[in-house]
DSSP file (Angstrom, degrees, kcal/mol; ACC not computed):
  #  RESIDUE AA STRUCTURE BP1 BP2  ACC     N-H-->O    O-->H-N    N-H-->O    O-->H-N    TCO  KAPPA ALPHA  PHI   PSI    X-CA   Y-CA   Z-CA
    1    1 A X              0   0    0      0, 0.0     2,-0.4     0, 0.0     0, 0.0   0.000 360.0 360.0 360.0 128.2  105.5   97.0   83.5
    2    2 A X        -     0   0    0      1,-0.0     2,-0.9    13,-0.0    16,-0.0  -0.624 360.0-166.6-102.9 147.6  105.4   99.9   85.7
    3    3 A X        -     0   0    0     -2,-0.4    13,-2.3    13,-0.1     2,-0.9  -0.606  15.7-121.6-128.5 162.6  102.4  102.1   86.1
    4    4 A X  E     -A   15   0A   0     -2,-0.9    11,-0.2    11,-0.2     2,-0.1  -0.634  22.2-176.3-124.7 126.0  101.6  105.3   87.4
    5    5 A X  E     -A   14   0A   0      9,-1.7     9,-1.9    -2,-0.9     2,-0.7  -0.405  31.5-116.5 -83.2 151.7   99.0  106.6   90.5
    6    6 A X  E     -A   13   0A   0     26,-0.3     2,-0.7     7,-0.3     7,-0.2  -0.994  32.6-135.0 -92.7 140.0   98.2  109.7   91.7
    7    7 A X  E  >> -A   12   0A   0      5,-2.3     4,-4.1    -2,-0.7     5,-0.8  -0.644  21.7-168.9-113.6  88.3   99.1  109.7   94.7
    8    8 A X  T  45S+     0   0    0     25,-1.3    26,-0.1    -2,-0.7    -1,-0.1   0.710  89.7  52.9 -61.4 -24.0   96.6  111.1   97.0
    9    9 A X  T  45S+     0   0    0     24,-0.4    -1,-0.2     3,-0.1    25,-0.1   0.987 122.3  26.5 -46.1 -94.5   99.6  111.0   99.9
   10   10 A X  T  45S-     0   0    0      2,-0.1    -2,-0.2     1,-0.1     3,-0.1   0.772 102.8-133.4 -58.6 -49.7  102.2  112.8   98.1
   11   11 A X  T  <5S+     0   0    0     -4,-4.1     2,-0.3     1,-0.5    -3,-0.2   0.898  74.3  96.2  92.3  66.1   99.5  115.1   95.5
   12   12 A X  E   <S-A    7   0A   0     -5,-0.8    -5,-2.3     2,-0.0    -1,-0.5  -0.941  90.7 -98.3-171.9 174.3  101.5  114.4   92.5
   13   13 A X  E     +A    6   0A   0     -2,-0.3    -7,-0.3    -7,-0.2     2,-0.3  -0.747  62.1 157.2 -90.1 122.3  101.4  111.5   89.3
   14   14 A X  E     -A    5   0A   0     -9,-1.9    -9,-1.7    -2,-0.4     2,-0.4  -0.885  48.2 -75.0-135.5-174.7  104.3  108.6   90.7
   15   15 A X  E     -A    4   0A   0     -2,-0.3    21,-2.2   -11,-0.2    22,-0.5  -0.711  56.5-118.5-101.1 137.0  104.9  105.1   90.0
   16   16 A X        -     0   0    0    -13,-2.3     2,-0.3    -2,-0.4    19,-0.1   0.313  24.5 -84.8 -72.2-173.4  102.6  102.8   91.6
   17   17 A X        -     0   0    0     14,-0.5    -1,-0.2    17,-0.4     3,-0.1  -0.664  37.6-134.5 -91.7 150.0  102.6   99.7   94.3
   18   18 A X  S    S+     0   0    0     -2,-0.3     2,-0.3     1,-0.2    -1,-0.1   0.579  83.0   7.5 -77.6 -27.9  103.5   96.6   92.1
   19   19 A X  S    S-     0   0    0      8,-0.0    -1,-0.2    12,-0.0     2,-0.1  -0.966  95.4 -80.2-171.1 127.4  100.3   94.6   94.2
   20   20 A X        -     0   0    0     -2,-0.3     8,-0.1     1,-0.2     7,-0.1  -0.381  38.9-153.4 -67.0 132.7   97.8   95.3   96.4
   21   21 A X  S    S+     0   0    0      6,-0.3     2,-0.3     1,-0.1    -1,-0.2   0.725  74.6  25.2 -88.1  -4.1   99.6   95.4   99.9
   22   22 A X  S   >S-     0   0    0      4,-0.1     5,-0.5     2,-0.1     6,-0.1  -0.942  84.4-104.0-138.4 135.8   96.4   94.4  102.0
   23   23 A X  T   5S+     0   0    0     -2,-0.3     3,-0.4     4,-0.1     2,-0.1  -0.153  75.4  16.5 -60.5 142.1   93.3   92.6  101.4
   24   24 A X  T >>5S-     0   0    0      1,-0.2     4,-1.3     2,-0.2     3,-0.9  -0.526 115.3 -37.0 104.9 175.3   89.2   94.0  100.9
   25   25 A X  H 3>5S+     0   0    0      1,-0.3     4,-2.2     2,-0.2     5,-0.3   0.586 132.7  60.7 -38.2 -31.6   88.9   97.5  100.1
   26   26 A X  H 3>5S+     0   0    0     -3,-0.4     4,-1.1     1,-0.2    -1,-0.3   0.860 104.4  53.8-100.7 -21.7   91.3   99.3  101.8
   27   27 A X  H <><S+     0   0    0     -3,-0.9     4,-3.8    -5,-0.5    -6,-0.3   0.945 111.6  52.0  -8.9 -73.3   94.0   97.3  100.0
   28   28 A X  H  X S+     0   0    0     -4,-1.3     4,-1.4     1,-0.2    -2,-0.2   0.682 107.0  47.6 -29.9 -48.2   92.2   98.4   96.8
   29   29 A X  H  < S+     0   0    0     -4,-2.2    -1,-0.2     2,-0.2     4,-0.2   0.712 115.6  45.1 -81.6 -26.6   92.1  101.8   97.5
   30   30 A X  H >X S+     0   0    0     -4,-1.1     3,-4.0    -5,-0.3     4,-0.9   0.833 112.8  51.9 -50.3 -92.2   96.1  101.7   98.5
   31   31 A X  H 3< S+     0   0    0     -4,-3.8   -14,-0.5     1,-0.2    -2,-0.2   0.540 120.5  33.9 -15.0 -59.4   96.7   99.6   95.3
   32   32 A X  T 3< S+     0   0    0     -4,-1.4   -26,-0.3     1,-0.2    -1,-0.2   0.272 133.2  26.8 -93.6   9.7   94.6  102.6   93.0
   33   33 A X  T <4 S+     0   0    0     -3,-4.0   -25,-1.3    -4,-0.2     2,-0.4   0.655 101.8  74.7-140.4 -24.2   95.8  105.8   95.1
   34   34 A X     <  -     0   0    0     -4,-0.9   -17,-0.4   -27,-0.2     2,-0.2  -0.785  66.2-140.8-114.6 119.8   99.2  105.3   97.0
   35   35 A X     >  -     0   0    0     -2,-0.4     4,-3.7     1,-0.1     5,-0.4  -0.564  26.7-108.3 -97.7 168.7  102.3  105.4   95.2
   36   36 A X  H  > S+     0   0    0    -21,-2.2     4,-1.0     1,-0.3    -1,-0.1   0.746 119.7  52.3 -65.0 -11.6  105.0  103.3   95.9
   37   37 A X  H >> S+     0   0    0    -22,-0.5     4,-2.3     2,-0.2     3,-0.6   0.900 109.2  53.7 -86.6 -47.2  107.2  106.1   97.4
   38   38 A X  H 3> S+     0   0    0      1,-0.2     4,-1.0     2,-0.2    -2,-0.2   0.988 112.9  42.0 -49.9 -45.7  104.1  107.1   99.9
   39   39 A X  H 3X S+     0   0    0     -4,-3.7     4,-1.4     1,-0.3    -1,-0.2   0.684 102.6  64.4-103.0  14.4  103.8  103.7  101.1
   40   40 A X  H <X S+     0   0    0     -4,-1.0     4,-2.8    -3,-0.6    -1,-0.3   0.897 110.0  47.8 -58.8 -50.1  107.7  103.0  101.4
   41   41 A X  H  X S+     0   0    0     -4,-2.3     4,-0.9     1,-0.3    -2,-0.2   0.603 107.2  48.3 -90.2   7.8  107.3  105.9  104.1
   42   42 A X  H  X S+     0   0    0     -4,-1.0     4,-3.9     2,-0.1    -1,-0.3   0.807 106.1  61.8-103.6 -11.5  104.4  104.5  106.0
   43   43 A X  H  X S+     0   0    0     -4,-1.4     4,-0.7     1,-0.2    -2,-0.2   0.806 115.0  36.5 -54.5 -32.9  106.5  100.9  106.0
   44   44 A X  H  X S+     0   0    0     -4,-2.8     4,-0.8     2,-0.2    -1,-0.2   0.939 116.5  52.9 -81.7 -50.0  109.0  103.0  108.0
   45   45 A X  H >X S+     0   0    0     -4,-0.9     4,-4.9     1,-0.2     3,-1.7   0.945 109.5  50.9 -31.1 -61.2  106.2  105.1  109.9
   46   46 A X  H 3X S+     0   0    0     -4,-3.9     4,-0.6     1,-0.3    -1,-0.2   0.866 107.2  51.2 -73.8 -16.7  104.6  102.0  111.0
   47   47 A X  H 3X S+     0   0    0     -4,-0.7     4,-1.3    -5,-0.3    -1,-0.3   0.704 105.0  57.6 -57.3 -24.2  107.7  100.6  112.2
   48   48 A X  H <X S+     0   0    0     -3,-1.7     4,-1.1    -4,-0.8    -2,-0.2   0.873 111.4  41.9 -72.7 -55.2  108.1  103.7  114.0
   49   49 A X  H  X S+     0   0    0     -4,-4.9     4,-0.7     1,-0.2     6,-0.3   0.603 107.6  58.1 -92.6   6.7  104.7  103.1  115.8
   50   50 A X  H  <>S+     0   0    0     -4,-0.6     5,-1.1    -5,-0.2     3,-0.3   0.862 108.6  43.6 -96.8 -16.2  105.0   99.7  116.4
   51   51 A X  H  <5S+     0   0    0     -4,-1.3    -2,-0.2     3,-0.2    -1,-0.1   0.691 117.7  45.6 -42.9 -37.2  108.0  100.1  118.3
   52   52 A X  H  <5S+     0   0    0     -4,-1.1    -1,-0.2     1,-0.3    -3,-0.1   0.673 114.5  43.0-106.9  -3.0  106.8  103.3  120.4
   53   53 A X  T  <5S-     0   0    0     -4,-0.7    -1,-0.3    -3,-0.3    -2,-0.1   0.094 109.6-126.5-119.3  -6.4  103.8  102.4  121.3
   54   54 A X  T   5 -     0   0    0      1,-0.1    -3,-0.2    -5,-0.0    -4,-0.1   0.846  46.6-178.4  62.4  31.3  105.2   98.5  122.3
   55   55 A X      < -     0   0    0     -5,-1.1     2,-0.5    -6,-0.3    -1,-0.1  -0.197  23.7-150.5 -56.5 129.6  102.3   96.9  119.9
   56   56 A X    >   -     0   0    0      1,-0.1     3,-3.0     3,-0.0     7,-0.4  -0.955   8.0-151.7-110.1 134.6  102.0   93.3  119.5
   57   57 A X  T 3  S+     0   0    0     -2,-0.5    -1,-0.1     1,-0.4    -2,-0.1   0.579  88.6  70.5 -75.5  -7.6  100.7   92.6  116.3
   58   58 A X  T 3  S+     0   0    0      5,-0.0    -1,-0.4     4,-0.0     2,-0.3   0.615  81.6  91.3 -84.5 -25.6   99.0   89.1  117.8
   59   59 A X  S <> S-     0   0    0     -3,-3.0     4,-0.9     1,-0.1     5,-0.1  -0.794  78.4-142.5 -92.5 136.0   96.6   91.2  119.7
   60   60 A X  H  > S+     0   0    0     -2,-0.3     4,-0.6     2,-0.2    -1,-0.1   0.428 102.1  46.0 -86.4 -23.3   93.5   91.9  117.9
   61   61 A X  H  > S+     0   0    0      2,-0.1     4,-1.2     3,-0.1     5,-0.2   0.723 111.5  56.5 -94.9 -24.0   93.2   96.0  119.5
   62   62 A X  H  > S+     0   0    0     -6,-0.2     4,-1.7     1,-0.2    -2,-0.2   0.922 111.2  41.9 -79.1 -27.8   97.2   96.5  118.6
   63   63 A X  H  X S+     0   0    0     -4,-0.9     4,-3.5    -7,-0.4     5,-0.2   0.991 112.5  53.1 -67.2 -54.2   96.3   95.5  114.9
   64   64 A X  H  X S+     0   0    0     -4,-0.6     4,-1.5     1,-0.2    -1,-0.2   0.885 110.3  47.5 -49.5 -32.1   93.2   97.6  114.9
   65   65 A X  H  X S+     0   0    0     -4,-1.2     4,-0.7     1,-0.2    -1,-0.2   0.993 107.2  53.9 -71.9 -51.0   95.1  100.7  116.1
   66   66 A X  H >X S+     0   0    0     -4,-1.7     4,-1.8     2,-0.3     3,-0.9   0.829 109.5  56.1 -48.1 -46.7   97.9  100.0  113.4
   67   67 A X  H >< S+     0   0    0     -4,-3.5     3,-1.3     1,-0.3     4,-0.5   0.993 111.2  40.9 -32.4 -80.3   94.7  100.1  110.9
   68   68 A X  H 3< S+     0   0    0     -4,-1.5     4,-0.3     1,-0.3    -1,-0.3   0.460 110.6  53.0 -55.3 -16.9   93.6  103.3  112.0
   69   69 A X  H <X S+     0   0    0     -3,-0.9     4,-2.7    -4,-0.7    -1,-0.3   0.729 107.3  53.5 -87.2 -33.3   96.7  104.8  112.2
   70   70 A X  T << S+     0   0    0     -4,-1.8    -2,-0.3    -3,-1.3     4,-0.2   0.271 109.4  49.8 -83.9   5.2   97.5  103.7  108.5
   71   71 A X  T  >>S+     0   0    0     -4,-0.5     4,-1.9     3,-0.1     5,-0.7   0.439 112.2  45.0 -85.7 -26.7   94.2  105.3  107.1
   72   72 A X  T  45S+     0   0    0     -5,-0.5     4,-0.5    -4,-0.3    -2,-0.2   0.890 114.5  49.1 -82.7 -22.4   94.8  108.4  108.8
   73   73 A X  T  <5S+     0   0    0     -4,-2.7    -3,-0.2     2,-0.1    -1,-0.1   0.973 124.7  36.5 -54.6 -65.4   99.0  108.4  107.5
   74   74 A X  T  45S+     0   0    0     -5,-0.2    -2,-0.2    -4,-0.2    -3,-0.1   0.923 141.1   0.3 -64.2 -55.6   97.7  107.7  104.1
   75   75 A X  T  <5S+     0   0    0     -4,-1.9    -3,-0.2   -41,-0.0    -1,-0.1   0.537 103.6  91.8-128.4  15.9   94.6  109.4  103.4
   76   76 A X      <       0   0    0     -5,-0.7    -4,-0.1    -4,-0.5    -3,-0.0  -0.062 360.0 360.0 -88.0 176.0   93.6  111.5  106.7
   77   77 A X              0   0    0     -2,-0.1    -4,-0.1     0, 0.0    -5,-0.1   0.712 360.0 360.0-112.8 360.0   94.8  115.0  106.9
């Protein structure tokens, strides 16, 4: 069954993520705000930046940045 967000990303009613993609709140607020099309294009974004910035995701400040960059893709202006 598919269901439909508005999609604070995108500003319009689309069909939503299937599962919340991260745990704790900010998962939560994805799951109930991000539609599945928004968060196709921060899965490409964040590829983007982990590549250009040479992040390894094993280090505890390259994850934190990746955080912070994915609240501000998603719900920053």
């Amino acid at each position: 069954m598919s269901r439909s967000v508005f999609c604070v990303k995108l500003k319009q009613e689309l069909l939503g993520l299937d599962f919340k993609p991260l745990p704790g709140d900010l998962g939560e607020k994805i799951y109930n705000s991000i539609s599945k099309e928004a968060w196709s294009q921060w899965l490409a974004h964040q590829t983007m930046i982990i590549n250009e910035n040479r992040l390894n995701l094993a280090d505890d400040s390259s994850r934190k940045f990746l955080r912070q960059q994915l609240e501000f893709y998603l719900f920053g202006e």
